[in-house]
Structures are given as structure tokens and as C-alpha cells.
C-alpha positions in Angstrom: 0.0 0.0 0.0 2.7 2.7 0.8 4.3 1.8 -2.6 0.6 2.7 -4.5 0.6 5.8 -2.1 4.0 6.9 -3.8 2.8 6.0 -7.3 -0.5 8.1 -6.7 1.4 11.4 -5.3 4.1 11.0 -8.3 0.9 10.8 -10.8 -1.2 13.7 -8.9 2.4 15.9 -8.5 2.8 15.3 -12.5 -0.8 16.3 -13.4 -0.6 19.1 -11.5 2.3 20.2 -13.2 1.1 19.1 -16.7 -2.2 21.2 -15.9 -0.1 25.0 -14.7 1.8 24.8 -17.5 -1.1 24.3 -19.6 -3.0 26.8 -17.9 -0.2 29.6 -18.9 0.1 28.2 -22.1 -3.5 29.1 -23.0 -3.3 32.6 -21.3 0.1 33.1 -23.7 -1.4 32.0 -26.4 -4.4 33.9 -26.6 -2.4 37.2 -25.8 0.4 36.2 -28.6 -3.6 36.0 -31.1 -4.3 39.4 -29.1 -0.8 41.3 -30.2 -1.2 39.7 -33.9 -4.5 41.3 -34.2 -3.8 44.6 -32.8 -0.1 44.5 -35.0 -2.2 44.0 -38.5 -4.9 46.3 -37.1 -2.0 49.0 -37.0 -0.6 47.8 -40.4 -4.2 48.8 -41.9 -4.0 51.9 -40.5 0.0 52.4 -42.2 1.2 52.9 -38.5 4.2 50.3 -39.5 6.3 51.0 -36.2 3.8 50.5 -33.5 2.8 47.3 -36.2 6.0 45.5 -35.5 6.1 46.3 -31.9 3.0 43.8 -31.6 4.1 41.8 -34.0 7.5 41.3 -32.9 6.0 40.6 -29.1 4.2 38.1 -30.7 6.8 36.5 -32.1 8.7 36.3 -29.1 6.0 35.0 -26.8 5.8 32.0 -29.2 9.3 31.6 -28.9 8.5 31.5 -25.1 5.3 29.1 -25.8 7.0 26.7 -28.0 10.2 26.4 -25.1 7.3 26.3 -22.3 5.4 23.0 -23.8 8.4 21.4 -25.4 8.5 18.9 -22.8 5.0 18.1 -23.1 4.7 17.0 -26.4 0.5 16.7 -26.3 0.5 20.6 -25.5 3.1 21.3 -28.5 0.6 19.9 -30.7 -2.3 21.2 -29.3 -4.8 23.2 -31.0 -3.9 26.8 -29.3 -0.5 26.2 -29.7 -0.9 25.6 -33.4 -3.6 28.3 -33.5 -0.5 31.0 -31.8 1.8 30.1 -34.4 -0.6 30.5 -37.3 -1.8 33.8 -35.8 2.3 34.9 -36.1 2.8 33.3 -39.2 0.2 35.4 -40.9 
């Protein structure tokens, strides 16, 4: 029994884990969506400077993002993630 108590705190220590960084992933990736919309907002408008301020955040926090769920393989490939990069990309 102690031995299934050890297995049960590694598996609720892991999905804990597994869950915060999942958690900030989603709040990154919707602000890295947030500065790509403001940044081509600003392009449409011809104010090119502010544009790749946003942009350029953008680009960075998915840097950040892609580091951030790089050990978590299902996260990398998850739909925000993709969603993020697409957002830059564009």
C-alpha cells in the first residue's frame, strides 16, 4: 500500500504540473492571437512602427510558448499552440 501511495502522489504531483503549464500556455497563447490582431490592425491603418512592436512581441511570446510545452509533447501539438503560431505566421 505505501508503494501505491508513492505512485498516486508522483501521478497527482505530475498532473498538476502538466495542468499549470497548460493553464499559462492558454493565457500566452491567446495574448500572442491578441498582439497579432492589434499589429495587422496597425498595419491597416499604415502605422508600421507600432505594427511590429506587436508583432514582434508576438513572435517572441511563441518563442517563449514553443520552449514552455516542449516537454509536453501533447501541448506542443495542441490546437492553441498551433492556432499561436498560425496567428504569427500570418
Amino acid at each position: 500500500m505505501k508503494n501505491l501511495k508513492k505512485v498516486v502522489d508522483k501521478i497527482e504531483k505530475e498532473i498538476k504540473e502538466i495542468d499549470g503549464v497548460r493553464e499559462k500556455a492558454l493565457v500566452d497563447s491567446r495574448d500572442i492571437i491578441l498582439n497579432c490582431r492589434k499589429g495587422i490592425q496597425l498595419l491597416h491603418r499604415k502605422k508600421y512602427g507600432e505594427a511590429s512592436e506587436y508583432i514582434n512581441k508576438a513572435s517572441r511570446k511563441l518563442k517563449t510558448l514553443y520552449k514552455m510545452v516542449t516537454p509536453y509533447p501533447e501541448m506542443r501539438n495542441a490546437g492553441f499552440v498551433e492556432n499561436a503560431a498560425q496567428e504569427v505566421v500570418e
